[in-house]
BALOBA-1460 file (C-alpha; in Angstrom, 3 decimals):
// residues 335
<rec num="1" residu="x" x="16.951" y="21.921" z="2.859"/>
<rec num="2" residu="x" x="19.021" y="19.069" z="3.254"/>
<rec num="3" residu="x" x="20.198" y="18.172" z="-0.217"/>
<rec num="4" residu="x" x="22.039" y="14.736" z="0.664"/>
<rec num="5" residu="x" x="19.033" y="12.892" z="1.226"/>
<rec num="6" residu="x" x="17.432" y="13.734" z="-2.632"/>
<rec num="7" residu="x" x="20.301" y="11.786" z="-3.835"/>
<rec num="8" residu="x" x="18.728" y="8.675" z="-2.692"/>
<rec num="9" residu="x" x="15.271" y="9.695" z="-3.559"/>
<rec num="10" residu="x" x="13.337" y="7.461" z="-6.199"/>
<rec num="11" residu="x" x="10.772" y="8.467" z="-8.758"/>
<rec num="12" residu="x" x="7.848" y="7.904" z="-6.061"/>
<rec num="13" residu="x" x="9.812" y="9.767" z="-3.529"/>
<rec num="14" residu="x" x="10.297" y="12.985" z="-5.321"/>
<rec num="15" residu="x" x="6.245" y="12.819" z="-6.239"/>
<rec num="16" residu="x" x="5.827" y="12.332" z="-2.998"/>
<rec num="17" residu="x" x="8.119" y="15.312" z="-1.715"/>
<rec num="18" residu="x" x="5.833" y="18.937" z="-0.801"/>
<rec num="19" residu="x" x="9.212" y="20.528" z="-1.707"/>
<rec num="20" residu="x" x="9.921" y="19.286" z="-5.300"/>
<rec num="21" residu="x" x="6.079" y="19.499" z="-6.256"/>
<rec num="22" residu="x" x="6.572" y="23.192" z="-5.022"/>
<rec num="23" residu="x" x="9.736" y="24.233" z="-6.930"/>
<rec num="24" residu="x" x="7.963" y="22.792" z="-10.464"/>
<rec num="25" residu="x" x="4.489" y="23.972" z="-9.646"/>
<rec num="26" residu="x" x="5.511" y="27.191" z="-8.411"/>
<rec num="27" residu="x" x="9.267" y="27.996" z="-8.662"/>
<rec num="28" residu="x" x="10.102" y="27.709" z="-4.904"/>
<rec num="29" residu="x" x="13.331" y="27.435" z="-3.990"/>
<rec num="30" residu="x" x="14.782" y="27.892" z="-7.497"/>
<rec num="31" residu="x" x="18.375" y="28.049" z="-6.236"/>
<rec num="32" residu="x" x="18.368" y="25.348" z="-4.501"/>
<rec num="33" residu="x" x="17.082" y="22.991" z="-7.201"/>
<rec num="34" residu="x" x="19.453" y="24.547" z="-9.782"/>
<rec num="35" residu="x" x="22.417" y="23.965" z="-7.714"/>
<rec num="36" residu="x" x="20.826" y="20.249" z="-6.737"/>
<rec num="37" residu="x" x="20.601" y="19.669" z="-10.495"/>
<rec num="38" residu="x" x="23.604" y="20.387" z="-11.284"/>
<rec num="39" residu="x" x="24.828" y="17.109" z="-9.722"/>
<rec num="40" residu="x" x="22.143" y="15.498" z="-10.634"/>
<rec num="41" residu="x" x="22.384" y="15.148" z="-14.118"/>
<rec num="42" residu="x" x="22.367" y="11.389" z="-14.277"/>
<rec num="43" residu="x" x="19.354" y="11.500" z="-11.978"/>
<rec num="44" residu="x" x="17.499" y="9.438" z="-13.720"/>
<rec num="45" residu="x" x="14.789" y="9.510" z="-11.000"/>
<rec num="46" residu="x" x="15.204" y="13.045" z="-10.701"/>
<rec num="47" residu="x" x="14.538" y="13.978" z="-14.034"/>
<rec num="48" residu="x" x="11.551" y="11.451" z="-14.629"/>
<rec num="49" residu="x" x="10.034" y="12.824" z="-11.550"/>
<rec num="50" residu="x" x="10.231" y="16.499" z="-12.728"/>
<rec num="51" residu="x" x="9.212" y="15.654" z="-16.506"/>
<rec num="52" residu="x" x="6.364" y="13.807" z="-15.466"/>
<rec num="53" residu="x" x="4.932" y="17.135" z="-13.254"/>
<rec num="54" residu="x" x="6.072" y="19.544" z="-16.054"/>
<rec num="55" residu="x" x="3.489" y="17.441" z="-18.192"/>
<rec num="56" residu="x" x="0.821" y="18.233" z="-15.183"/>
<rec num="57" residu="x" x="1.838" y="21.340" z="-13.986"/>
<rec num="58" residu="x" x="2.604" y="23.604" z="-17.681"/>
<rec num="59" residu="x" x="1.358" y="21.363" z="-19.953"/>
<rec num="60" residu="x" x="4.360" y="21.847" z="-21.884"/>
<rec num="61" residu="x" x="4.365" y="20.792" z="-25.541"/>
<rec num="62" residu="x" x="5.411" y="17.079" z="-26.181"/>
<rec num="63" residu="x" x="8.483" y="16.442" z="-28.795"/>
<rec num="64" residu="x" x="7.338" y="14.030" z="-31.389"/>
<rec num="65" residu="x" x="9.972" y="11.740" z="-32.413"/>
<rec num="66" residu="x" x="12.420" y="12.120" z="-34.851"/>
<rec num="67" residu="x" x="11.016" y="12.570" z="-38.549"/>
<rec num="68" residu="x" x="7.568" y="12.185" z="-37.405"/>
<rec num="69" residu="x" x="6.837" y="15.975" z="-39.074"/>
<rec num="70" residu="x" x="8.583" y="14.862" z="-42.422"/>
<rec num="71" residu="x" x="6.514" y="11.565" z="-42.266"/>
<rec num="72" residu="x" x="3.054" y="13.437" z="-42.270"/>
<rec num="73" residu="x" x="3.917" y="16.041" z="-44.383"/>
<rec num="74" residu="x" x="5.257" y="13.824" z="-47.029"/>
<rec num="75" residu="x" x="2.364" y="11.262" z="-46.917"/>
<rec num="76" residu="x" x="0.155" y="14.274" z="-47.404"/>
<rec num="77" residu="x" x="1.796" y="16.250" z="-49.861"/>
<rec num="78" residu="x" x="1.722" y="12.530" z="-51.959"/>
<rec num="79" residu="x" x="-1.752" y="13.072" z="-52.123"/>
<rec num="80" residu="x" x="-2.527" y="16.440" z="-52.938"/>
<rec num="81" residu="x" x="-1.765" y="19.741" z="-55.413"/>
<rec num="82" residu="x" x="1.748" y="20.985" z="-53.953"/>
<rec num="83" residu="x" x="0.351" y="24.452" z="-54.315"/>
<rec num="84" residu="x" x="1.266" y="26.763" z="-52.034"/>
<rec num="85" residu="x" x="-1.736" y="27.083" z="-50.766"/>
<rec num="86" residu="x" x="-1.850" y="23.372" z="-49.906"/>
<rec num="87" residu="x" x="0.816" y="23.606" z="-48.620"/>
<rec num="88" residu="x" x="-0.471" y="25.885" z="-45.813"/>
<rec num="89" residu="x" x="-3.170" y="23.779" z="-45.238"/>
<rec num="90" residu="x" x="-1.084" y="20.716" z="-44.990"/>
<rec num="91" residu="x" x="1.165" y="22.564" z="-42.163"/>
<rec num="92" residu="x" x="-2.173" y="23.578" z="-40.282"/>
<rec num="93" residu="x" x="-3.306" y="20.175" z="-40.271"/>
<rec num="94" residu="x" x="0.104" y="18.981" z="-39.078"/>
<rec num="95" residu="x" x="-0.022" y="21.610" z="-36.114"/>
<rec num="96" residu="x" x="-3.676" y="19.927" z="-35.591"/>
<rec num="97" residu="x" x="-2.106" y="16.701" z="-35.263"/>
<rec num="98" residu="x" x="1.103" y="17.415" z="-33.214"/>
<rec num="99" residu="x" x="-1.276" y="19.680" z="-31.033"/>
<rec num="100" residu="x" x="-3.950" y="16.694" z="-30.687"/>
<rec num="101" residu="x" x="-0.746" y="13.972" z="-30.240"/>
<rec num="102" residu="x" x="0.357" y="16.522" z="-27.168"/>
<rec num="103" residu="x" x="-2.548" y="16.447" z="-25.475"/>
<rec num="104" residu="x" x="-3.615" y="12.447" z="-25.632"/>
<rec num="105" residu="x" x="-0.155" y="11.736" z="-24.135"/>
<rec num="106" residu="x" x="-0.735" y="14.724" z="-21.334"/>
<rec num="107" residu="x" x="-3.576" y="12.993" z="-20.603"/>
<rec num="108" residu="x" x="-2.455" y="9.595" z="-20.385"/>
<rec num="109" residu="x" x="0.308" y="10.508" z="-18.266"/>
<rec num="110" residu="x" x="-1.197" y="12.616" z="-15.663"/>
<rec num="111" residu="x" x="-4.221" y="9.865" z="-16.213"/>
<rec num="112" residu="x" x="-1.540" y="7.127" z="-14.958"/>
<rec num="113" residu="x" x="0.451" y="9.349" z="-12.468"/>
<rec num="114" residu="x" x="-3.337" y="10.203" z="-10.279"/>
<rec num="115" residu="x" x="-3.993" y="6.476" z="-10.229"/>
<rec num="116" residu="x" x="-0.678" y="4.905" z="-9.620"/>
<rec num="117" residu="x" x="-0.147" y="3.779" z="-6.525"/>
<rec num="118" residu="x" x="2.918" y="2.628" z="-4.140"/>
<rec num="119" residu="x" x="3.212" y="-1.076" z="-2.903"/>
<rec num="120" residu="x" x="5.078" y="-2.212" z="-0.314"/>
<rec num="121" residu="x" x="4.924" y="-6.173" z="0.937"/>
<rec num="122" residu="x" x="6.736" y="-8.339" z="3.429"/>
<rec num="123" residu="x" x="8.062" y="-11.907" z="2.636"/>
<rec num="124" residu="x" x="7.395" y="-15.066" z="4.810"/>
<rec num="125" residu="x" x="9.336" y="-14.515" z="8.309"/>
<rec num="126" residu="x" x="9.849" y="-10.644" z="7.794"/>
<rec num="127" residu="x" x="7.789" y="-7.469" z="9.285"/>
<rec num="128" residu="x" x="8.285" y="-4.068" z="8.114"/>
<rec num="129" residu="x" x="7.446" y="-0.621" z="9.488"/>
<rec num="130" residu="x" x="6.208" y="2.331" z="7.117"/>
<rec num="131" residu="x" x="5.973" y="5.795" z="7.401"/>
<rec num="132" residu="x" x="3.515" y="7.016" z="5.267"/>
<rec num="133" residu="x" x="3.595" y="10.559" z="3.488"/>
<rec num="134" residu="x" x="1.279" y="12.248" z="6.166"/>
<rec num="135" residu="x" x="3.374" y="10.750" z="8.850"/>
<rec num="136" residu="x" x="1.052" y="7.906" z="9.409"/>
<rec num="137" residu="x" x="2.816" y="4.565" z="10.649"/>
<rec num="138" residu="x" x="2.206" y="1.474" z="9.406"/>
<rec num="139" residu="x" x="3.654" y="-1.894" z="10.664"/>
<rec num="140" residu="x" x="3.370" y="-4.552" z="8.578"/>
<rec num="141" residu="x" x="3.374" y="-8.309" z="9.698"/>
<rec num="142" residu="x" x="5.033" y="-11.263" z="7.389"/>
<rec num="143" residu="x" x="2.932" y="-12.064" z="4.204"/>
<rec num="144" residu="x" x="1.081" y="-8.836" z="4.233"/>
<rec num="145" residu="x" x="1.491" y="-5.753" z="1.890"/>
<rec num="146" residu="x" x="-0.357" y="-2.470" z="1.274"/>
<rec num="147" residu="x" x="-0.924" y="0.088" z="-1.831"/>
<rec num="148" residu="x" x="-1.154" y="3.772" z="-1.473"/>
<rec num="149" residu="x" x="-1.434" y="6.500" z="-3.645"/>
<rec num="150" residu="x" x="1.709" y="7.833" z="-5.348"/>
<rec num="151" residu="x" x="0.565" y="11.100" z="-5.686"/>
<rec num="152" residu="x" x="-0.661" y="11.552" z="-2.102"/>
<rec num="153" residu="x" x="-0.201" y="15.054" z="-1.520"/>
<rec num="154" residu="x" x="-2.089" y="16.451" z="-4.219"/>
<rec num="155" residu="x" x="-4.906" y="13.859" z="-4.503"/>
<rec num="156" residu="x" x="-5.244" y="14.890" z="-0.884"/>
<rec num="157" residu="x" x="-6.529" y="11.006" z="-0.682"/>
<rec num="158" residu="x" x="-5.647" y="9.582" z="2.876"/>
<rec num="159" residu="x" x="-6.471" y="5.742" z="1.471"/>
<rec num="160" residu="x" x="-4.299" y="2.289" z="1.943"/>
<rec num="161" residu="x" x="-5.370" y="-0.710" z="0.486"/>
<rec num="162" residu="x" x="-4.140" y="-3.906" z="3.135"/>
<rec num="163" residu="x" x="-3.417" y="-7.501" z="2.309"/>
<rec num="164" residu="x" x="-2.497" y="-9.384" z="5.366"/>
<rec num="165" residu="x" x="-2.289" y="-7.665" z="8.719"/>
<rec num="166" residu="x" x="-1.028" y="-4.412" z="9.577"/>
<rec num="167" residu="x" x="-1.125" y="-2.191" z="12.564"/>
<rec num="168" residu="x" x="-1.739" y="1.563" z="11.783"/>
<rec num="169" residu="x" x="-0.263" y="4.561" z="14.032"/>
<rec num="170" residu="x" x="-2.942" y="7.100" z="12.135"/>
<rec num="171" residu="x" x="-2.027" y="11.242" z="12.694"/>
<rec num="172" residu="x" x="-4.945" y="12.850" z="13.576"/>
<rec num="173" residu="x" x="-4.956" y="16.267" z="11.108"/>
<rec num="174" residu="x" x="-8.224" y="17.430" z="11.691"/>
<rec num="175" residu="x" x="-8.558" y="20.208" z="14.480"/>
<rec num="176" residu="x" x="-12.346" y="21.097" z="13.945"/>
<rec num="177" residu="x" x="-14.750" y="17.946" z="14.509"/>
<rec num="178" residu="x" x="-17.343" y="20.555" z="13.355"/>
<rec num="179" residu="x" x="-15.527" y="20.581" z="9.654"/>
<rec num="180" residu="x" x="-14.170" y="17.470" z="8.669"/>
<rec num="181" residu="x" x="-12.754" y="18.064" z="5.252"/>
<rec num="182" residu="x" x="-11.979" y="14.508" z="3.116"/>
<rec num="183" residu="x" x="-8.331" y="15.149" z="3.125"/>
<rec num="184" residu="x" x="-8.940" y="14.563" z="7.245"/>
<rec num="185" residu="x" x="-10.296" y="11.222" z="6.869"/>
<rec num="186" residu="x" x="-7.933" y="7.877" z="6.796"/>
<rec num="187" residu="x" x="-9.494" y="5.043" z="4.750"/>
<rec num="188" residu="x" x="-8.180" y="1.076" z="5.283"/>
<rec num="189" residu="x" x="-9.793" y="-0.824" z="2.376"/>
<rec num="190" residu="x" x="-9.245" y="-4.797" z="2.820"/>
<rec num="191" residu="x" x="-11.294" y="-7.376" z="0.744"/>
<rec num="192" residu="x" x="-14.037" y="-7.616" z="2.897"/>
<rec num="193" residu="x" x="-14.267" y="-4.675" z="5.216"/>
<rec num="194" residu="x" x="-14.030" y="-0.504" z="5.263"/>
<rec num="195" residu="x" x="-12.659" y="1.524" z="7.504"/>
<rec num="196" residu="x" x="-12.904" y="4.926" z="8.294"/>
<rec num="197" residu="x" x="-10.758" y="7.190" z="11.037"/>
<rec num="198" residu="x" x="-9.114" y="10.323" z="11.929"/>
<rec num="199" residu="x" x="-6.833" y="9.776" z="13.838"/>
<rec num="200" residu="x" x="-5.960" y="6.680" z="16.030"/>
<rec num="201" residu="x" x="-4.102" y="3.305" z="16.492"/>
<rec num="202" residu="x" x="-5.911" y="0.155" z="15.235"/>
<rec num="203" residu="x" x="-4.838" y="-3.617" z="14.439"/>
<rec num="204" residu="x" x="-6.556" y="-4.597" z="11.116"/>
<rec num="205" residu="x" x="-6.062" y="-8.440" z="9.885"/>
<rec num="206" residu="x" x="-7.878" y="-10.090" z="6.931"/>
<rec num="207" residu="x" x="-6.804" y="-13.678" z="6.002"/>
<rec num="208" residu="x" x="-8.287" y="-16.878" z="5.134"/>
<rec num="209" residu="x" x="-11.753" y="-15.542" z="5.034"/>
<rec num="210" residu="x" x="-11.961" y="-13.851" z="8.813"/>
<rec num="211" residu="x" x="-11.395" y="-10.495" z="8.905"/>
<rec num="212" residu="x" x="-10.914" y="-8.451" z="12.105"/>
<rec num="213" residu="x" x="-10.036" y="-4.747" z="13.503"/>
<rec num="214" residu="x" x="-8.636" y="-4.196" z="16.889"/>
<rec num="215" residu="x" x="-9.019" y="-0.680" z="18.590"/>
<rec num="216" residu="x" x="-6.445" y="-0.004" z="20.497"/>
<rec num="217" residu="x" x="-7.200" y="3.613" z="21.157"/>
<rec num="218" residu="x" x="-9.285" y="6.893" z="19.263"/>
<rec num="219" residu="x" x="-12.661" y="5.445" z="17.587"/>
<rec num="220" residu="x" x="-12.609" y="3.627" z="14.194"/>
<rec num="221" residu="x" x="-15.879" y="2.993" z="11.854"/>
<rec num="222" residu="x" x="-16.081" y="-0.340" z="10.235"/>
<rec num="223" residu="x" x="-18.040" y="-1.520" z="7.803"/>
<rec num="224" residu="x" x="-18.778" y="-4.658" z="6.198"/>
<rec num="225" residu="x" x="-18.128" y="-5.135" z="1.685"/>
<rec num="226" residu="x" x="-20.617" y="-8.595" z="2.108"/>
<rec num="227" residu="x" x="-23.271" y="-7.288" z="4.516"/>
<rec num="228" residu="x" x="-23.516" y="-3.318" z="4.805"/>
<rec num="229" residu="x" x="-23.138" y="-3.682" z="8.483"/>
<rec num="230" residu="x" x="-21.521" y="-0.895" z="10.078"/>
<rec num="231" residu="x" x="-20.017" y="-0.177" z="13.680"/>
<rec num="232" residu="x" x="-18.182" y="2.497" z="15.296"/>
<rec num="233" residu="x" x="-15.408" y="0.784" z="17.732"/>
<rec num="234" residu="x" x="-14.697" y="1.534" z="21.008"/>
<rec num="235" residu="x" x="-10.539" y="1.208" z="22.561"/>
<rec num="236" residu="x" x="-10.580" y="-2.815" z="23.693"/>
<rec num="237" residu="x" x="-13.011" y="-3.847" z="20.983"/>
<rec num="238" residu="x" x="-13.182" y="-6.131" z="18.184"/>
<rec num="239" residu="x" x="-15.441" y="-6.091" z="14.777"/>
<rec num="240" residu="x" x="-14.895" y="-9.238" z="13.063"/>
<rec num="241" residu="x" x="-16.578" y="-11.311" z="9.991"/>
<rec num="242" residu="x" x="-16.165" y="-15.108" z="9.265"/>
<rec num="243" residu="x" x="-17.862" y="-16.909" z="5.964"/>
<rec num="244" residu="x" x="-20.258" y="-18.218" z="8.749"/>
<rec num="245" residu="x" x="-20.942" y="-15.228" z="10.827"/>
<rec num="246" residu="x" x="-22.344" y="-11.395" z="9.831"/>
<rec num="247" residu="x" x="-19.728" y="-8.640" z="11.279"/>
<rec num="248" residu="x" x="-19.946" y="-8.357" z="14.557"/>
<rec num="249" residu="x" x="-18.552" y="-6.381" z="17.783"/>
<rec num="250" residu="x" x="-16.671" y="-8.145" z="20.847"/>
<rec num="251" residu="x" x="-15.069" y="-7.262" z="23.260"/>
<rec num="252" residu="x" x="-10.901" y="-8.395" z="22.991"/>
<rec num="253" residu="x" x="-7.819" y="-8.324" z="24.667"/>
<rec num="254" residu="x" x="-5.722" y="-5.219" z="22.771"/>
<rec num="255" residu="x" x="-2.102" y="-6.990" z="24.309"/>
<rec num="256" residu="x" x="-2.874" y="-10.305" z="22.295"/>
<rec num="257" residu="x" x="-3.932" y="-8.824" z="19.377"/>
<rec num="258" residu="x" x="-1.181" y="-6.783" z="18.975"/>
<rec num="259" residu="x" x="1.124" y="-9.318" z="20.405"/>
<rec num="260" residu="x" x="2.297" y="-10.462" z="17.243"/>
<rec num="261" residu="x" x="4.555" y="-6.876" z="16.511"/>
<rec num="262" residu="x" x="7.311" y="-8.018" z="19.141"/>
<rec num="263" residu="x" x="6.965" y="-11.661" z="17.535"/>
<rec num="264" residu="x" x="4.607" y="-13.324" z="20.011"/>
<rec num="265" residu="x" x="1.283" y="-15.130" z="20.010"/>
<rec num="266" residu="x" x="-0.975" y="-15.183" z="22.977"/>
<rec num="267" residu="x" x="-3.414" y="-17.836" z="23.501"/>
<rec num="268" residu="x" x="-6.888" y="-18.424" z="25.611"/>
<rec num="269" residu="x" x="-7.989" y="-21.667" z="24.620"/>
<rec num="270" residu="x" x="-6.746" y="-21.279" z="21.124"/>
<rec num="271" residu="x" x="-6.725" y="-24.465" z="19.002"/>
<rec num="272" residu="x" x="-3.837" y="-26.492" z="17.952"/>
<rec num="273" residu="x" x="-5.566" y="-25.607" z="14.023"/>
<rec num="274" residu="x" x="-5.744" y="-21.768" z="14.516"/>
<rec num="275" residu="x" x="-1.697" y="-21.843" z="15.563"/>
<rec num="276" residu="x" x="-0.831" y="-24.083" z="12.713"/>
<rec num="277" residu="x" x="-2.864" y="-21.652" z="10.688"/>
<rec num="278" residu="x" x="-0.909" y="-18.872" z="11.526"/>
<rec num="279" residu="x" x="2.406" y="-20.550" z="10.931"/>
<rec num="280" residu="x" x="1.592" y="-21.061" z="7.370"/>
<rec num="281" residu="x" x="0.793" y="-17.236" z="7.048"/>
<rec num="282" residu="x" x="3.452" y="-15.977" z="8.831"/>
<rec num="283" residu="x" x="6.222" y="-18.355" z="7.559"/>
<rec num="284" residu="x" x="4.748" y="-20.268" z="4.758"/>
<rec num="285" residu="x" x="5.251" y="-23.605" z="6.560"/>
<rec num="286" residu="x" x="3.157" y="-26.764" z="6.362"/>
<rec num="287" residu="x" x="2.548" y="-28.888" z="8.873"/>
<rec num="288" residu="x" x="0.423" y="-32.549" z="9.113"/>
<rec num="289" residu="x" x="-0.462" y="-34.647" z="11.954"/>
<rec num="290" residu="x" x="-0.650" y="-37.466" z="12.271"/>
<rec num="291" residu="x" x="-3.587" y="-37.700" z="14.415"/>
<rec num="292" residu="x" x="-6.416" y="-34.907" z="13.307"/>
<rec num="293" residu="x" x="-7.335" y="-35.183" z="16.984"/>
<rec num="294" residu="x" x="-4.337" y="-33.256" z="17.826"/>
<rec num="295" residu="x" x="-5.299" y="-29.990" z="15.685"/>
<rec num="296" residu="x" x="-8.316" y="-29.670" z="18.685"/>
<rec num="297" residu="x" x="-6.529" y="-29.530" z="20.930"/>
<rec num="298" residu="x" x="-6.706" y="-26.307" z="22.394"/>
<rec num="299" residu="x" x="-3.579" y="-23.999" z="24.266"/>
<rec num="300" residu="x" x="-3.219" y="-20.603" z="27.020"/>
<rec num="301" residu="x" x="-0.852" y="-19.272" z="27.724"/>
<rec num="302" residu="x" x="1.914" y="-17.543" z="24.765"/>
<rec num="303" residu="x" x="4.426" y="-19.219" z="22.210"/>
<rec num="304" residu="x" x="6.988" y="-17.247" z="20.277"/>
<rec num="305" residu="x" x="6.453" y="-16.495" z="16.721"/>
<rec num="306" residu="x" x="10.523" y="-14.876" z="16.447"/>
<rec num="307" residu="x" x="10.931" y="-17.883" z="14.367"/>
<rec num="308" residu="x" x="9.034" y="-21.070" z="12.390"/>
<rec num="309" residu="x" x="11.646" y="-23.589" z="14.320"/>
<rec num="310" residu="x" x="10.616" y="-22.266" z="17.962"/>
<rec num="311" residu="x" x="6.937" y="-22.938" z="17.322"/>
<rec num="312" residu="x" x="7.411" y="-26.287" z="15.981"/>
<rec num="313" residu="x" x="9.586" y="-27.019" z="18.675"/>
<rec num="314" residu="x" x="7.001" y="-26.016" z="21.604"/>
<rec num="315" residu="x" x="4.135" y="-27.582" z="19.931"/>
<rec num="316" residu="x" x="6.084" y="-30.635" z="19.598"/>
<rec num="317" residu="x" x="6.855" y="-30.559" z="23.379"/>
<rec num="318" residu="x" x="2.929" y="-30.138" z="24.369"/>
<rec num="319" residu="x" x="1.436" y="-32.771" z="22.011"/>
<rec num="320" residu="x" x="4.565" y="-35.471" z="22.493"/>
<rec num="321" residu="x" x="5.364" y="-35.709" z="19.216"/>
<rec num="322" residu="x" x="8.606" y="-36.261" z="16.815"/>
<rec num="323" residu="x" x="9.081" y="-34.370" z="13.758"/>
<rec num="324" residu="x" x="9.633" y="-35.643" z="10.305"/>
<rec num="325" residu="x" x="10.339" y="-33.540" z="7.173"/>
<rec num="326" residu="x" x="8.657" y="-34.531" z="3.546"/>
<rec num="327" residu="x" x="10.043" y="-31.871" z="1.444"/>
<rec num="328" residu="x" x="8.842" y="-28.245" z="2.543"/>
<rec num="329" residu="x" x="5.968" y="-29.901" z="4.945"/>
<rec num="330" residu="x" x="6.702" y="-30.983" z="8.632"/>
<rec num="331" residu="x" x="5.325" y="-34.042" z="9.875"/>
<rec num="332" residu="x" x="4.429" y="-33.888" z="13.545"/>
<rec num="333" residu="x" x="3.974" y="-37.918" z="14.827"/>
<rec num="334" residu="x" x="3.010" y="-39.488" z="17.709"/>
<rec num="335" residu="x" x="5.968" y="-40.940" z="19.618"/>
């Protein structure tokens, strides 16, 4: 095993790590781990990480804190005969207690470790790729993020929760389509639609009250939150919901969709509104004309989206206009 990179591992990653839960659950590779903690006594991610599975894994009495015995014992001996035989039963309730204290905090921990999850955004102007503890890819665009399970492995739940837009590289684990266990299946929850694969690659995007998924190749189920309508997608096809329209399947382009992961945005009659729109998601930038005609006006062809200042600068160019700046908004005016 290669012990350099568990210096650099955090909480989540050793939780996350087949290894680690091994050597706790099971006592795996015992000389490794002793040697590894050796050096890794002010590992403070280390040693939450393997406290927080001992709780799990051997339910391992819980220390009370410091005079928390004498505290009990004395408020009940207060109250009763200080017999001996009170005494007993004072020390049997106290076990009762301690043993009841043990298990509420056992619970609540293992209660918060199976439902914590891992988030992991992107800022205005940034994209991010993510490899995901099954070996799943995930590319996130700017202003997006996405929530997983900490305890992936041994929930065995294959489920990502997307704000934003994403593209997912899914491994396909599943080698009988006669048996397809849960563990097998790879869930993509947004706020409006479900979606359901194996193993595939698929563009998912869910902003400003449209939401659309983009096969690229594999098949993909989608289903609607609002409606209950479902679809199973086909490579070069497109389900997508608006406020004003039921979900719905279309064919698509799979190179524009996806053009946005080497920072471009291709256009086929695509409205001076929709591009603005995307600026602000992407980059968090404002923009006003000064003619609402101009946001109609529609664009082919492709603009790139490496930076806020290149779009501004080509849109500016096509609808002959100067630029002012009020503050954080941009002013585009007719010359």
């Amino acid at each position: 095993m290669q012990e350099q990179k568990y210096h650099n591992y955090s909480t989540e990653d050793f939780l996350n790590d087949p290894a680690f839960i091994r050597s706790v659950r099971y006592g795996e590779e015992l000389e490794f781990w002793e040697e590894f903690e050796k050096g890794a006594a002010q590992n403070s991610a280390y040693q939450t990480a393997k406290k927080e599975l001992a709780f799990i894994y051997t339910a391992k009495r819980i220390d009370l804190p410091a005079g928390f015995e004498a505290g009990i014992l004395a408020d009940i001996d207060a109250s009763i005969d200080r017999q001996e035989r009170k005494k007993s039963s004072v020390r049997k309730l106290y076990i009762a207690i301690s043993s009841a204290a043990a298990i509420l905090a056992l619970f609540g921990i293992s209660l918060w470790l199976f439902n914590a999850t891992v988030t992991i955004q992107t800022a205005y102007g940034e994209k991010k790729t993510v490899t995901l503890p099954d070996g799943s890819q995930v590319v996130l665009n700017a202003n997006s993020s996405i929530d997983y399970p900490m305890l992936w492995t041994l929930t065995k739940k294959r489920s990502v929760q997307l704000k934003g837009e994403a593209y997912f590289k899914v491994v396909h684990l599943n080698h009988d389509p006669k048996n397809i266990s849960a563990a097998d299946r790879f869930r993509v929850s947004t706020a409006h639609l479900r979606i359901e694969v194996l193993g595939t690659e698929f563009n998912v995007k869910d902003r400003n009250q449209q939401s659309k998924v983009v096969l690229s190749n594999g098949s993909v189920q989608v289903a609607s939150v609002n409606s209950g309508n479902s679809f199973i997608l086909k490579p070069s096809q497109m389900a997508i919901e608006t406020p004003n329209e039921r979900l719905k399947v279309v064919q698509t382009n799979i190179a524009s969709e996806r053009a946005w992961i080497e920072g471009n945005m291709f256009m086929q009659k695509t409205t001076v509104r929709e591009i603005l729109q995307e600026l602000e998601d992407v980059y968090g930038q404002r923009v006003k004309l000064s003619d609402p005609k101009m946001a109609d006006v529609t664009i082919d062809g492709s603009v790139s989206f490496k930076s806020k200042e290149s779009v501004l600068f080509v849109l500016s160019n096509i609808l002959q206009t100067r630029m002012v700046k009020e503050g954080d908004t941009v002013l585009m005016m007719s010359k």
